[in-house]
C-alpha positions in Angstrom: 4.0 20.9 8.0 4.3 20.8 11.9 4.5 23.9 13.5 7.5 24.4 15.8 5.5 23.9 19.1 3.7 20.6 17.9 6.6 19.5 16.0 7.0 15.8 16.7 10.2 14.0 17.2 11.1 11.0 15.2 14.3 8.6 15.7 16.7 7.2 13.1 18.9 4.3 14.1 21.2 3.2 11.2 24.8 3.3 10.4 24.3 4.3 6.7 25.4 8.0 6.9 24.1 8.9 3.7 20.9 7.5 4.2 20.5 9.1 7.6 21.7 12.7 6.1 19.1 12.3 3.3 16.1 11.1 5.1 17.2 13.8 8.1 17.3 16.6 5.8 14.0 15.8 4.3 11.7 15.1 7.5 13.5 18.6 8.9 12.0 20.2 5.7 8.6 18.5 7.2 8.9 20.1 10.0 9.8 17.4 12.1 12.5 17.2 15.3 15.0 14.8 14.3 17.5 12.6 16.2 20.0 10.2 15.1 22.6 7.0 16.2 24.4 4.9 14.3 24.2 1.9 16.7 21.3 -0.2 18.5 22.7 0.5 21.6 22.8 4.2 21.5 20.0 3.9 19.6 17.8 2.3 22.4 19.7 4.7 24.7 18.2 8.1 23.0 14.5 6.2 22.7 14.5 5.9 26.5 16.1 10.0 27.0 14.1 11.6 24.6 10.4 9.2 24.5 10.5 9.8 20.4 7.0 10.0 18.6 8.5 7.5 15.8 11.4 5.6 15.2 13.0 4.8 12.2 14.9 1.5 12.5 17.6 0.0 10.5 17.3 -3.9 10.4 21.3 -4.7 9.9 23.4 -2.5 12.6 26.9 -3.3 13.5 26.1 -3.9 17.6 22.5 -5.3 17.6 20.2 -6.5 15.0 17.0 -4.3 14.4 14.6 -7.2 15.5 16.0 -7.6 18.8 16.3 -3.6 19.2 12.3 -3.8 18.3 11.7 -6.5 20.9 13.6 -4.4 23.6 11.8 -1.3 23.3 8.0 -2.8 22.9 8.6 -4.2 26.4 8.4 -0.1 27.5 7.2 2.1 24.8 4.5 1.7 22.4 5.7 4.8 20.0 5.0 3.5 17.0 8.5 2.0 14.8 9.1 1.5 10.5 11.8 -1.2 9.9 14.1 -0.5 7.1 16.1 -3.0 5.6 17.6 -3.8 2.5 16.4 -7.7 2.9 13.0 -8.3 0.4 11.9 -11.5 1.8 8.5 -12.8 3.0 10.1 -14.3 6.5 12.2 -11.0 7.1 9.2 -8.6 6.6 6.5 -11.1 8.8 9.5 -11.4 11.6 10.2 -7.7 11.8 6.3 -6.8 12.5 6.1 -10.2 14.9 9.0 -8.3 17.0 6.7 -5.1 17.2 7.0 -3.0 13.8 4.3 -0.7 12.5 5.8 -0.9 9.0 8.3 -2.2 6.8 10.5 -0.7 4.0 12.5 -1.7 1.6 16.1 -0.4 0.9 15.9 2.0 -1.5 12.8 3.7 -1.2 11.2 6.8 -2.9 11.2 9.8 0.3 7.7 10.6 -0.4 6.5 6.8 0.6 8.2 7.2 3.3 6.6 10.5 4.5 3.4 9.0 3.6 3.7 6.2 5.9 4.9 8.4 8.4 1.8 10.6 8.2 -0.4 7.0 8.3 1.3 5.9 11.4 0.8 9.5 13.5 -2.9 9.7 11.8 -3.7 6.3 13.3 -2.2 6.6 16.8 -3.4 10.3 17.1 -7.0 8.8 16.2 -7.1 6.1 18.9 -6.1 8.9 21.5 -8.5 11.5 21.0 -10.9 9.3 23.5 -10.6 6.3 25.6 -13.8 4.9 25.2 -16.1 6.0 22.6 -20.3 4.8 22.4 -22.0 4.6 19.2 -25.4 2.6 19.4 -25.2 -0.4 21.2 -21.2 -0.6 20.5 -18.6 0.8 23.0 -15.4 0.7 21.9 -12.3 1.3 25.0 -9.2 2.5 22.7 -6.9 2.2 25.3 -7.7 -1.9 26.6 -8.8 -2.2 23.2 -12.2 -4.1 24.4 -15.2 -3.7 22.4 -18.7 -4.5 24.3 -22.2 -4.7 23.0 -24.7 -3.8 25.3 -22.7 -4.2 27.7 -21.3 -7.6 27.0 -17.4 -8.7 25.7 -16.8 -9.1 22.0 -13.7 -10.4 20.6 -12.0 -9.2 18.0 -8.9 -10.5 16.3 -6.2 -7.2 16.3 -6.9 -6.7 12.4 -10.9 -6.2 12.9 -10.3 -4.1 16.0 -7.9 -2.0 13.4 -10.6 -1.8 11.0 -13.3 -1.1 13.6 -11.3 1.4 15.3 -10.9 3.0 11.8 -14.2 3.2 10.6 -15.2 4.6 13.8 -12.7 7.5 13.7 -14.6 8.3 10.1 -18.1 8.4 11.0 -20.5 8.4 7.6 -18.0 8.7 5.3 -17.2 6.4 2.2 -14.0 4.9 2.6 -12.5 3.7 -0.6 -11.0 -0.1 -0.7 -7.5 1.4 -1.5 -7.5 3.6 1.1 -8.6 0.9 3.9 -6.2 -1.1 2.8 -3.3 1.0 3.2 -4.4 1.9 6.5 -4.5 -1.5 7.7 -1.9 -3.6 5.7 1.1 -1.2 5.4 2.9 -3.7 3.1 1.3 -4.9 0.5 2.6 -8.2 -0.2 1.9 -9.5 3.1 -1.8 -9.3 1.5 -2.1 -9.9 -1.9 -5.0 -11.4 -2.0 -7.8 -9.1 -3.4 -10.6 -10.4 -1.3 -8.9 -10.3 2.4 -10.5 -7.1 3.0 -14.4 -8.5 2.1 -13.1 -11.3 4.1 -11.8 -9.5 7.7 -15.1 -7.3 7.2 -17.6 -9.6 6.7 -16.2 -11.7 10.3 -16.2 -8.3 11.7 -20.4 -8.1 10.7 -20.8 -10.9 12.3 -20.0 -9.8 15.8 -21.0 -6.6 16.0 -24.1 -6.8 13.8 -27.6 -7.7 14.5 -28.2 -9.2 11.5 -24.7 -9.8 9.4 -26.6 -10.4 6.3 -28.6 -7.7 6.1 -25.5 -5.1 7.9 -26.9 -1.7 9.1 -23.5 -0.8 11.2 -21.2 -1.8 8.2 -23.0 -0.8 5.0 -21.3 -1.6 1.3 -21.0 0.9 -1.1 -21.1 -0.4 -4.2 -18.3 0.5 -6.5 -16.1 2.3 -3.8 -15.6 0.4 -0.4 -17.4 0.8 3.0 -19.6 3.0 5.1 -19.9 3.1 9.0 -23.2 4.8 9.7 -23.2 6.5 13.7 -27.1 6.4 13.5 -29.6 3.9 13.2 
């Protein structure tokens, strides 16, 4: 639970009163500063007065659909956002994070995936701000510009291998399981459901930041569990 001196603030736009009572009444019980509006425009309004550490975005609002809402605000802020909608499509879910979304939930939701997320979202964006440039062998990796160099030369990496770079960088020498990579990365499932995407993304990863891909030393594989990012040669 957040103390009351780090407590961060988090933003519910939607006009369903129940749902904002319930999910207020629960993320207060977390420890978390909560604000609500019931409309897009008063919605942006209190993002801009208050700079909130997480938003909580209703897709269908009376004044201003959630995607255009999303748009506005990425064009200042870069708080991270979950879209909640009641809509279970494939095109609604891919155009809500195209306009800027971290996440996307579907109407009705269990609380305690919900507070999960929320906990993902903060852990990732409190990880890329502990440093702005971090140097690990040959690697440097600038969190803020998000450019990755190898002895001092440009690499580029798509946004998901920087996400999964970025990540196994925060968790030096440590075994991270498959399940729990995945969540971090792809925060809904179905836009991923095939099993082999994350051996895909990593083994293009290997091969630009590795001196050898097939015989990795940066990116090992642990057999039965997931992946290893060794600090030291």
């Amino acid at each position: 639970m957040n103390s009351p001196s780090t407590a961060k603030t988090i933003l519910i736009i939607d006009d369903d009163p129940d749902i904002v009572q319930t999910i207020k009444a629960n993320l207060t019980l977390d420890g978390y500063e909560i604000i609500s509006s019931t409309t897009g425009f008063q919605g942006i309004d209190l993002a801009k007065e208050y700079r909130p550490d997480l938003i909580l975005l209703d897709l269908n609002l009376p004044d201003l659909d959630g995607i255009s809402i999303c748009e506005i605000l990425r064009k200042e802020f870069d708080f991270p956002i979950i879209m909640l909608t009641a809509r279970d499509t494939l095109s609604d879910k891919v155009l809500g994070l195209k306009s800027g979304a971290d996440d996307y939930m579907v109407k009705p939701f269990e609380y305690l995936e919900l507070s999960a997320r929320i906990t993902a979202l903060f852990n990732r964006f409190d990880r890329s701000m502990i440093q702005e440039k971090q140097q690990i062998q040959d690697l440097e990796i600038n969190h803020k510009t998000r450019q990755i160099t190898i002895k001092g030369s440009t690499v580029k990496l798509t946004k998901t291998e920087f996400m999964l770079l970025e990540l196994f960088i925060s968790n030096p020498d440590q075994s991270l399981a498959r399940p729990f990579i995945e969540k971090q990365i792809w925060w809904e499932s179905q836009l991923y459901s095939h099993s082999r995407a994350l051996d895909v993304h990593i083994q293009r990863l290997r091969k630009k930041i590795e001196k050898q891909p097939e015989t990795p030393t940066l990116i090992t594989t642990i057999a039965g569990v997931g992946y290893r990012f060794n600090s030291q040669s």
